[in-house]
ROMARDO-173457 format. One record per residue (C-alpha): x, y, z; residue number from 1. Coordinates in nm, 3 decimals, padded with zeros to 5 digits. Layout:
N
        u        v        w  seq
        X        Y        Z  NUM
...
# end
This chain:
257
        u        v        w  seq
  -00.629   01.243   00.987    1
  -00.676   01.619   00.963    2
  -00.474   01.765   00.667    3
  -00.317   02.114   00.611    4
  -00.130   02.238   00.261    5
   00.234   02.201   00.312    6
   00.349   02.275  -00.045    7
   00.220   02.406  -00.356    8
   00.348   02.221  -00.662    9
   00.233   02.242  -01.015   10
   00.046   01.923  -00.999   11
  -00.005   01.837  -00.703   12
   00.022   01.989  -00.331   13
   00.138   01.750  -00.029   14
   00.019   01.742   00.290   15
   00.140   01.727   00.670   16
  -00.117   01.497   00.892   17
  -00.216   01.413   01.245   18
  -00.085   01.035   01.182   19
  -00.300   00.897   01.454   20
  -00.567   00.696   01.276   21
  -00.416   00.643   00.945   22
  -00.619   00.509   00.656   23
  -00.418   00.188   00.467   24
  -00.571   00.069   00.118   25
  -00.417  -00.353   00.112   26
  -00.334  -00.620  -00.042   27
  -00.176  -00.895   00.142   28
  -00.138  -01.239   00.007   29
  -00.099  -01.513   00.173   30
   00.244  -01.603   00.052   31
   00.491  -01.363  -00.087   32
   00.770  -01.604  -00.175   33
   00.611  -01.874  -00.378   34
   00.894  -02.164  -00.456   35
   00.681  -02.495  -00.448   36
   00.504  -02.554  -00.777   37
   00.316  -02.747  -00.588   38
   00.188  -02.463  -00.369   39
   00.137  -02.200  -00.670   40
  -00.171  -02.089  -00.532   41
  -00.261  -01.794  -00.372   42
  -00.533  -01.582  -00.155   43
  -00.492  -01.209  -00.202   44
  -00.684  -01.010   00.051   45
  -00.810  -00.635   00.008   46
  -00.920  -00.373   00.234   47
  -00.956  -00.042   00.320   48
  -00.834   00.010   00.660   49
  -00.661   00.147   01.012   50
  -00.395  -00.166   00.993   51
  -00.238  -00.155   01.347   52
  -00.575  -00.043   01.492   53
  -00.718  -00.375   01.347   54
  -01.015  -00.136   01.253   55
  -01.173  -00.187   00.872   56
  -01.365   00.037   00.685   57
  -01.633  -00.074   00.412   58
  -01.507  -00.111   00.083   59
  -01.655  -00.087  -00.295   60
  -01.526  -00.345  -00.510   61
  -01.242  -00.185  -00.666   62
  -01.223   00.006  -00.991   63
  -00.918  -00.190  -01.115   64
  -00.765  -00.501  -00.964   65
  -00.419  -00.632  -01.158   66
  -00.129  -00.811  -01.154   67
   00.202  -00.716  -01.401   68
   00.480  -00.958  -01.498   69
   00.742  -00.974  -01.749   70
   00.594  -00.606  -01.837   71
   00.258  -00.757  -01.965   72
  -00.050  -00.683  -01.730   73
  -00.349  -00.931  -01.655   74
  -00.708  -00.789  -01.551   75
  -00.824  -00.981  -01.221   76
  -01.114  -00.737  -01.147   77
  -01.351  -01.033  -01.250   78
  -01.165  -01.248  -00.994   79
  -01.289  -01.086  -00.730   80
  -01.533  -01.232  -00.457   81
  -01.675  -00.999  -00.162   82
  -01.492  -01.107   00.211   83
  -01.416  -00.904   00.544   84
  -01.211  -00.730   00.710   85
  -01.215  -00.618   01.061   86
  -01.582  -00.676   01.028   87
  -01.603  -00.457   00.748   88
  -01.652  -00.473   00.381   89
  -01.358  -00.596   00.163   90
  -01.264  -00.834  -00.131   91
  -01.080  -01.175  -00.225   92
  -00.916  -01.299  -00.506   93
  -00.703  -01.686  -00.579   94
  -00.418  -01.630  -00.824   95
  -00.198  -01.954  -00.965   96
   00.081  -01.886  -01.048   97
   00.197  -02.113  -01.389   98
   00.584  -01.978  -01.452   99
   00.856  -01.816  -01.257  100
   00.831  -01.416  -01.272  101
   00.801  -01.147  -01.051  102
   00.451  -01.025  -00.990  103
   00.278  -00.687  -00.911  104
  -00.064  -00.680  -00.796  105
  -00.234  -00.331  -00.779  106
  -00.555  -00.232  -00.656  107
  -00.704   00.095  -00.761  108
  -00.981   00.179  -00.551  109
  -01.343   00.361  -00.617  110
  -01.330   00.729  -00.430  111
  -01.383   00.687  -00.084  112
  -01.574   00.971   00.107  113
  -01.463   01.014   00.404  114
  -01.656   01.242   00.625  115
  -01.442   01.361   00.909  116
  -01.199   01.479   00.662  117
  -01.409   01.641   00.421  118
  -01.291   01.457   00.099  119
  -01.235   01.152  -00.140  120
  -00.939   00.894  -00.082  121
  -00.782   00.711  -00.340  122
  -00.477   00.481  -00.238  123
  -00.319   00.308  -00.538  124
  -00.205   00.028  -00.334  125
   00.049  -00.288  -00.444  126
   00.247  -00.588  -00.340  127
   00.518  -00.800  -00.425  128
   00.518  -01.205  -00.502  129
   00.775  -01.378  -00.628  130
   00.748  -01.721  -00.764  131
   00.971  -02.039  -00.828  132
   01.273  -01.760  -00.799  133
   01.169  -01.484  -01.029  134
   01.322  -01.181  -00.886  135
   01.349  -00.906  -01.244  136
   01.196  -00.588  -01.221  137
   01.090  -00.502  -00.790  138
   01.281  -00.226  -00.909  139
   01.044  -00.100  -01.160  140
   00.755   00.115  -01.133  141
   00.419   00.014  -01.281  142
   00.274   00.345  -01.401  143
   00.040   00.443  -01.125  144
  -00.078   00.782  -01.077  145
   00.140   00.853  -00.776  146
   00.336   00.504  -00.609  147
   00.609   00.402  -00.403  148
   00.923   00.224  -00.630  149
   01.116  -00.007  -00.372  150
   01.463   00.029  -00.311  151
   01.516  -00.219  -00.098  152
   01.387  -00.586  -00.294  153
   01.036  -00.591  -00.099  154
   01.001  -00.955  -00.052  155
   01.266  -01.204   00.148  156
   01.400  -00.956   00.385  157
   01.476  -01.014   00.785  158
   01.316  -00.847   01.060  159
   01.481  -00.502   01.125  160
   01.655  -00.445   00.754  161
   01.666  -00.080   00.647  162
   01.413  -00.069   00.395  163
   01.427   00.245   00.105  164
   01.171   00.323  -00.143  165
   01.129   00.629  -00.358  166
   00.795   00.828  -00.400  167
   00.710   00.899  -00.709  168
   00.387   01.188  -00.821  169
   00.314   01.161  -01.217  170
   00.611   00.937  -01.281  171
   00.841   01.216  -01.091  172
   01.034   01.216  -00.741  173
   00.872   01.357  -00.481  174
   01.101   01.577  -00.289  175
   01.040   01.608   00.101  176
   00.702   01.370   00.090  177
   00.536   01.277   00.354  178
   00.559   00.871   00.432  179
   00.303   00.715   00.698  180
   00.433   00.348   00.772  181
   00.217   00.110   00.961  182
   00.228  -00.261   01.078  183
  -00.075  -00.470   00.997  184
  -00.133  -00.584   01.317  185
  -00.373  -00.873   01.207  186
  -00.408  -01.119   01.540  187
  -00.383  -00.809   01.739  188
  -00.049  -00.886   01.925  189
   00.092  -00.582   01.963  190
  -00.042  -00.295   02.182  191
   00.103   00.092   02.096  192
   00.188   00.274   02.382  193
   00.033   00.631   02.316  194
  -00.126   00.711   01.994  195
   00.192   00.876   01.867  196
   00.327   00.487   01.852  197
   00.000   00.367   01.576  198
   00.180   00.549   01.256  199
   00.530   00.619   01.239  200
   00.632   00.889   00.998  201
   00.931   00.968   00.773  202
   01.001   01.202   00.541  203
   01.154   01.155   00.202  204
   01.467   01.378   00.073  205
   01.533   01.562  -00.235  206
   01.499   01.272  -00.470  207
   01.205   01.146  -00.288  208
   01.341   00.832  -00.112  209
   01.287   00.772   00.244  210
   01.437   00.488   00.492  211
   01.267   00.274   00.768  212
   01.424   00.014   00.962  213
   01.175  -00.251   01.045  214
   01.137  -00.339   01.425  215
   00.945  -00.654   01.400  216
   00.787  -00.951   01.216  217
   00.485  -00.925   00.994  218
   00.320  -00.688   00.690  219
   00.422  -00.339   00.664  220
   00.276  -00.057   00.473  221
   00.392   00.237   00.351  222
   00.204   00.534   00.253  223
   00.287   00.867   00.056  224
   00.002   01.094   00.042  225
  -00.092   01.407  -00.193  226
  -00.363   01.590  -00.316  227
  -00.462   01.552  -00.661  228
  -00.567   01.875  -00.878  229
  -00.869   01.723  -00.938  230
  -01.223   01.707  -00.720  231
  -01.499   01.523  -00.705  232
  -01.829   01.641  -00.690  233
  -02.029   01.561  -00.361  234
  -02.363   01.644  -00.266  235
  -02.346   01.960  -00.480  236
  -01.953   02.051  -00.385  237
  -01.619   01.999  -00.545  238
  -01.462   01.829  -00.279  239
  -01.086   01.732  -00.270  240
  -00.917   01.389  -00.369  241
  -00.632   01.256  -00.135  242
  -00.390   01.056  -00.334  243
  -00.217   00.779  -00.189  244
   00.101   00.583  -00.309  245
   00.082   00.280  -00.074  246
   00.348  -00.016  -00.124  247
   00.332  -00.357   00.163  248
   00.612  -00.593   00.256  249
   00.669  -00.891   00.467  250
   00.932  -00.904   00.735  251
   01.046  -01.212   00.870  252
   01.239  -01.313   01.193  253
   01.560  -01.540   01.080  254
   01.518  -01.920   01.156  255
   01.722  -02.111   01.435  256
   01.850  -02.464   01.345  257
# end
């Protein structure tokens, strides 16, 4: 992505983007509706990476890995093994699930320099599971610097459902942000057109919600990027921070008897 200034706010200015070649910070688990207690485990995957490109990038182990329920939050940094993605760097964690609840699991990444753009990227990234029916609170932000608050319930929806989420900078809506959506394209089964087709782009109103009706089956990320007022010293230069809200959810095509 090469990025412009769009808009000078007091905190924070947003950005308008060549949305070819989008960068995706993720966490996927492997299940997003857990009902069987006796299927209460789960594998978490993370990454760093171009999701419908199937192209990773090497990852540090995050600076913060956690999950919130019931408005208490549990540390899982330490839970963490190393893994791959796309042939790249990335990270692991199994999470059991003991009572019904719905639970948020955020990764906050290390900086990541990123050359060809001239800066640091930081995607506060999170998913949705529910388990044995706990549904209280997808409505609810967590806190995170910048993130995207679902208005649609992010888990158990059908294949080409409107989905609406809000962008929210500093605990505030975001009027007019930028969204990138993407499909993580994992066994490769899908082929875009042109380049214009890898990340689709929406833009938020007043109050900072956007809409996106889903065209197919699988994970789908959304993205609302910023720059933060802060920088981060490289190689003897303040260098600027990209901040990105990023929120995933799981589509599914309806069953036929």
């Amino acid at each position: 992505m090469f990025c412009v200034p769009a808009l000078t706010l007091p905190l924070a200015f947003f950005i308008l983007c060549n949305t070819a070649h989008a960068h995706f910070g993720m966490v996927i688990p492997s299940r997003d509706i857990v009902a069987d207690r006796q299927q209460a485990n789960i594998r978490l995957n993370l990454s760093f990476s171009h999701p419908m490109e199937a192209v990773g990038m090497a990852q540090d182990k995050p600076a913060a890995f956690y999950v919130v329920a019931d408005g208490e939050k549990k540390d899982l940094n330490s839970s963490l093994q190393p893994a791959t993605a796309f042939g790249q760097q990335a990270w692991s964690a199994d999470y059991t699930f003991a009572r019904p609840g719905l639970y948020q699991f955020v990764m906050e990444p290390a900086p990541y320099w990123e050359p060809a753009e001239d800066c640091f990227i930081i995607h506060y990234t999170k998913t949705y599971v529910t388990a044995f029916g706990g549904e209280e609170g997808w409505d609810e932000p967590v806190g995170l610097k910048t993130e995207i608050v679902p208005l649609t319930r992010p888990f158990g929806n059908y294949t080409g459902n409107l989905f609406q989420g809000q962008v929210l900078l500093d605990g505030k809506p975001v009027a007019g942000a930028l969204v990138e959506v993407e499909y993580f394209n994992q066994n490769q089964n899908y082929l875009p057109p042109e380049d214009a087709f890898i990340t689709q782009a929406v833009k938020a109103d007043a109050n900072g919600v956007f809409s996106y009706a889903i065209p197919f089956a699988g994970w789908w990320g959304f993205a609302a990027l910023s720059t933060a007022t802060e920088k981060i010293t490289h190689e003897g230069s303040l260098k600027e921070v990209e901040l990105g809200a990023v929120l995933w959810s799981h589509f599914v095509d309806p069953q036929r008897k």
